[in-house]
N, C-alpha and C positions, 0 to 999 in steps of 0.2 A: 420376487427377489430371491435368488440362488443362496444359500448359505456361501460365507467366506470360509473359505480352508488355510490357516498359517500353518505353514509346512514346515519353514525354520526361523532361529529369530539368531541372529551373531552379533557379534562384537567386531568391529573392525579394529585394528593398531597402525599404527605407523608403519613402514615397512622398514624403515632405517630409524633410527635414533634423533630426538628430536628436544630443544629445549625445554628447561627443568625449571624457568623464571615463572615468576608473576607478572602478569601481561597487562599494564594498565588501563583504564578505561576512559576513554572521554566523556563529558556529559551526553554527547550525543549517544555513546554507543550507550549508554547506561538509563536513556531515554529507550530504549530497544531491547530490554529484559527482561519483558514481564510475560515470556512466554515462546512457544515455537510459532510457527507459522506451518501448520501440517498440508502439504498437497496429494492430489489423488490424479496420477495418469493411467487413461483406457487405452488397450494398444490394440491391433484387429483381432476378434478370432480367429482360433486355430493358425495362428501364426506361430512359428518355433516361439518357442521364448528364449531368454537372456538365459545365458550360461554361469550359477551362479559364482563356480569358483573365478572365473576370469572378472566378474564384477568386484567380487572382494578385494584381488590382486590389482583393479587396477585403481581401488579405493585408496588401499594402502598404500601406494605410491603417492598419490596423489594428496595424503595427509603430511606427507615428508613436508611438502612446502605449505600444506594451510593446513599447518598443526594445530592452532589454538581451535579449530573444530574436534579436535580427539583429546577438549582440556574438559577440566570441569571449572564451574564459578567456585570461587573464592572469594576470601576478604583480608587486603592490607592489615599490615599492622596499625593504622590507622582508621578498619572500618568499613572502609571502601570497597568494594566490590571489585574485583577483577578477576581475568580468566587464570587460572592454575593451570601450566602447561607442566603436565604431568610425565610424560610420558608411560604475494606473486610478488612474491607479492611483500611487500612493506605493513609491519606489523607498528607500528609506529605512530600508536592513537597520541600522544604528545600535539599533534601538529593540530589538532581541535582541542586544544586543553582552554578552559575559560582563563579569562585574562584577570592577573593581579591589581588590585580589585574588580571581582564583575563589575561591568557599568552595562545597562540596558540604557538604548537611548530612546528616549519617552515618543520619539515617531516611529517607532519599531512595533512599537504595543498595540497598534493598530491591527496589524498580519499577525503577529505572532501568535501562536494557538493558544489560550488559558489553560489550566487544570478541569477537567470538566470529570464531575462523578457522574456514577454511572451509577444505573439504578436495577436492584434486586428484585422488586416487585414483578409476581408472577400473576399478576390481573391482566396483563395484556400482552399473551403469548405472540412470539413471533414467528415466521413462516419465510423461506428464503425460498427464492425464485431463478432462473436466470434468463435472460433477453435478451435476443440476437437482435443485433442492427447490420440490418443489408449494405451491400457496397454501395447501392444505389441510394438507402435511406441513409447512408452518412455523407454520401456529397451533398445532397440535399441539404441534411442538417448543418454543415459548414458554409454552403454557399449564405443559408438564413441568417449562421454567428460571423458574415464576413469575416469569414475565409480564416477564423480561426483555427487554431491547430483542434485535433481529435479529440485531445482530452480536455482543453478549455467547452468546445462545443459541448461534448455528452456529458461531461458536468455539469453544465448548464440550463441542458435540458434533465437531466437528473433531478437536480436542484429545485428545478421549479417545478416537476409533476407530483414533487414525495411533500412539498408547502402546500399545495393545493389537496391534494389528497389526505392529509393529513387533518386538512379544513385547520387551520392555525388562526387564529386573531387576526387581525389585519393589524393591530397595533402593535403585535407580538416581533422579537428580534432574532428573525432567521438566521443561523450560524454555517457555514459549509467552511470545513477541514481538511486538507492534506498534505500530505508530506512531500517536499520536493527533494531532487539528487543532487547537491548542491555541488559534487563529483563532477558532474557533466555540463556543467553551465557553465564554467570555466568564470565562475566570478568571484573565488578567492584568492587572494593576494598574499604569495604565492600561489598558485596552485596547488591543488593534492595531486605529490606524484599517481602515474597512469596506473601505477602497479599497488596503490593504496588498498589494503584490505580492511576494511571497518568499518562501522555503521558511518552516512554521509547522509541522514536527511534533517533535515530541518523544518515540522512544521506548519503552512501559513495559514491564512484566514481569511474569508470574509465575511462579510454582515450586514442584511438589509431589513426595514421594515416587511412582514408575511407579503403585505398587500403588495407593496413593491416588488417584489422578486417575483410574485406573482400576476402580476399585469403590466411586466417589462416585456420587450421583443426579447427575443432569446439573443441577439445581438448583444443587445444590453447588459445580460446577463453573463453572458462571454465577458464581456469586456471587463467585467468586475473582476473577474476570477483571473484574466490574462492581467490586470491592472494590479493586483499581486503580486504574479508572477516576474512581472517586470522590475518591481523596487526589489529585486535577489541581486545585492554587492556584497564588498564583504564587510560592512560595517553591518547592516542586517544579518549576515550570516553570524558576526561576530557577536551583537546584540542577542542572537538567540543561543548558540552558547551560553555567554553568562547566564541568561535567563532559565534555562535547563542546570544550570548547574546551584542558582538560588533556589531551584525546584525543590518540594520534599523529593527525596531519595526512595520512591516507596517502588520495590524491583518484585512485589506480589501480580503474579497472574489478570489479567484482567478477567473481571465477572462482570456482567449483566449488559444493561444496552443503555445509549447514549437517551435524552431529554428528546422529547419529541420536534423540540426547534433545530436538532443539530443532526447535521449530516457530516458521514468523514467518510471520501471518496477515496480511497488508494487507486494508483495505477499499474498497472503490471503491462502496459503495451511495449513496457523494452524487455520484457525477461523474456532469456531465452528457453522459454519450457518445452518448447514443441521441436527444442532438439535434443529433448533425454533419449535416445538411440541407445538401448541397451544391448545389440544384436537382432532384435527382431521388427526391426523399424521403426521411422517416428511415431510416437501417440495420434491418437485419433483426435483425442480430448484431455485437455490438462484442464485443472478448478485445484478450490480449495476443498480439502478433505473434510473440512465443517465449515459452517459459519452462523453461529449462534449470538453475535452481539447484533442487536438490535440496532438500526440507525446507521452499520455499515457497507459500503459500496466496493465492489471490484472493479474495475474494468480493464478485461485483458481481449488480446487477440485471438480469431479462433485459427484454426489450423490454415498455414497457408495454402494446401493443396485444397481448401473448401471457398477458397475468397472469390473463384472463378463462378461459382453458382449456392453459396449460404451466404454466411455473414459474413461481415469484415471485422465486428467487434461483439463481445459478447458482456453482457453486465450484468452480475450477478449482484442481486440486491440482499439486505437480510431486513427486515420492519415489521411491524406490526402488521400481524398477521387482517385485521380489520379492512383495512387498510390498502392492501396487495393490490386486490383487483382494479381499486379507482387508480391505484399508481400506472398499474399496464395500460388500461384504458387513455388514461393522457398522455401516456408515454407516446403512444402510436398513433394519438388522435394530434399531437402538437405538429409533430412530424407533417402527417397527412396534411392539417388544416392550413400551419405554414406553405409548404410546397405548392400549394393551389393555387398562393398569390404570389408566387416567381413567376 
């Protein structure tokens, strides 16, 4: 491994002047604070690289209209947390504000995520990996979850190789979590306008006996996780709201890694990373800069100029290190064993 060399570290500002309010926060966005999300893009060797004054100039423009990125957190007079804009897009977090009185509606409690701690103990180090799946091993896998979408499928199959691998009880109560854009489902009433800048995810769940999730067709297992995603209107969307906003308020860092029954799959197959074009062309490879909680999943896109002869999707895991290898093994043997009987 090469030593890193940091050559400069700045400060970006506004390039124009920008508002001096307090930026309120909704429950959701305030569900979204306990931390950055750091990425790492590889771009080719011996390529020019980015120009940095023209990056910084065109940062600062660019902060004129999403300034609350050049704020710091704060707190109301009240307490509350909110951005301090210090000095697309609609800043305008009011339009998720929980409803006077929260009401959760008790068929809601079902998807909805709980509070789950997360555990310190370092008896069972963890080890992060990440796994390509071919163009050709994800048709596959779709054709198996009838015809589900991409991320219902390799959730699915996620889901059931990390229960098995895991060797979990059979009477034990497997959990898988993620967070959905509830921005782009078009099932809030009103809409969020298109130009809405704030956190929009909401959450869900689901939950099955070890033995079930793991001696279901991966169909089956699709269909649980699509069977979710389907009850998103907006009385659930609304339901989780309140429910986020009865939540403790606790905006500390997250440490450690999830129970060994729980999986929380993020998706990243609509971000746009593989078009950060600084001047010396697109990334080779975009990922997370870490990923040290235990129990969590990526799954992003790999480059498009690779989808013609690598992968189509890439899944980086982070688990129990014990663990790792009986995960890859199912992972690519579920694949295989299914596709035999198409």
């Amino acid at each position: 491994m090469e030593s890193l060399q940091v050559i400069e570290s700045s400060f970006v500002a506004p390039k124009e002047a920008t508002p001096t309010k307090g930026l309120w926060l909704s429950p959701v966005d305030l569900a979204a604070t306990r931390g950055h999300t750091t990425l790492v893009f590889f771009y080719p060797s011996g390529a020019a690289f980015f120009d940095a004054a023209r990056l910084k100039e065109a940062m600062a423009k660019a902060l004129v209209a999403f300034y609350p990125l050049a704020s710091r957190l704060g707190f109301d007079n009240d307490g509350r947390l909110e951005i301090s804009c210090n000095e697309l897009p609609c800043h305008d977090r009011t339009l998720l504000r929980a409803r006077s009185p929260p009401v959760v509606h008790p068929d809601a409690l079902s998807v909805l995520h709980p509070k789950v701690t997360l555990s310190q103990s370092s008896s069972r180090p963890n080890a992060t990996e990440v796994f390509p799946i071919s163009r050709d091993q994800l048709v596959t896998l779709k054709r198996l979850c009838g015809g589900a979408s991409t991320f219902c499928s390799v959730s699915a199959l996620v889901w059931k190789c990390a229960g098995i691998a895991r060797r979990l009880p059979p009477d034990t109560i497997a959990r898988l979590s993620f967070p959905v854009n509830v921005r782009r489902r078009g099932v809030l009433k009103p809409p969020l306008p298109a130009r809405y800048f704030g956190n929009a995810l909401v959450s869900l769940c689901v939950a099955g006996a070890a033995r079930d999730i793991a001696s279901e067709a991966l169909a089956s297992v699709a269909a649980r996780i699509n069977g979710a995603l389907a009850r998103m209107d907006d009385d659930l969307v609304r339901s989780a709201i309140d429910y986020l906003e009865l939540a403790d308020k606790d905006i500390r860092p997250q440490r450690g890694s999830l129970p060994e029954t729980e999986l929380r799959i993020v998706s990243w197959l609509s971000l746009p990373g593989h078009d950060a074009d600084f001047g010396c062309g697109a990334p080779q490879v975009m990922s997370r800069a870490e990923s040290v909680r235990g129990g969590f999943v990526h799954i992003m896109n790999d480059a498009p100029e690779k989808h013609r002869g690598g992968s189509a999707v890439r899944v980086l895991v982070c688990m129990e290190a014990t663990n790792m290898k009986e995960f890859q093994r199912q992972l690519y043997a579920n694949i295989a064993k299914q596709a035999s009987k198409l």
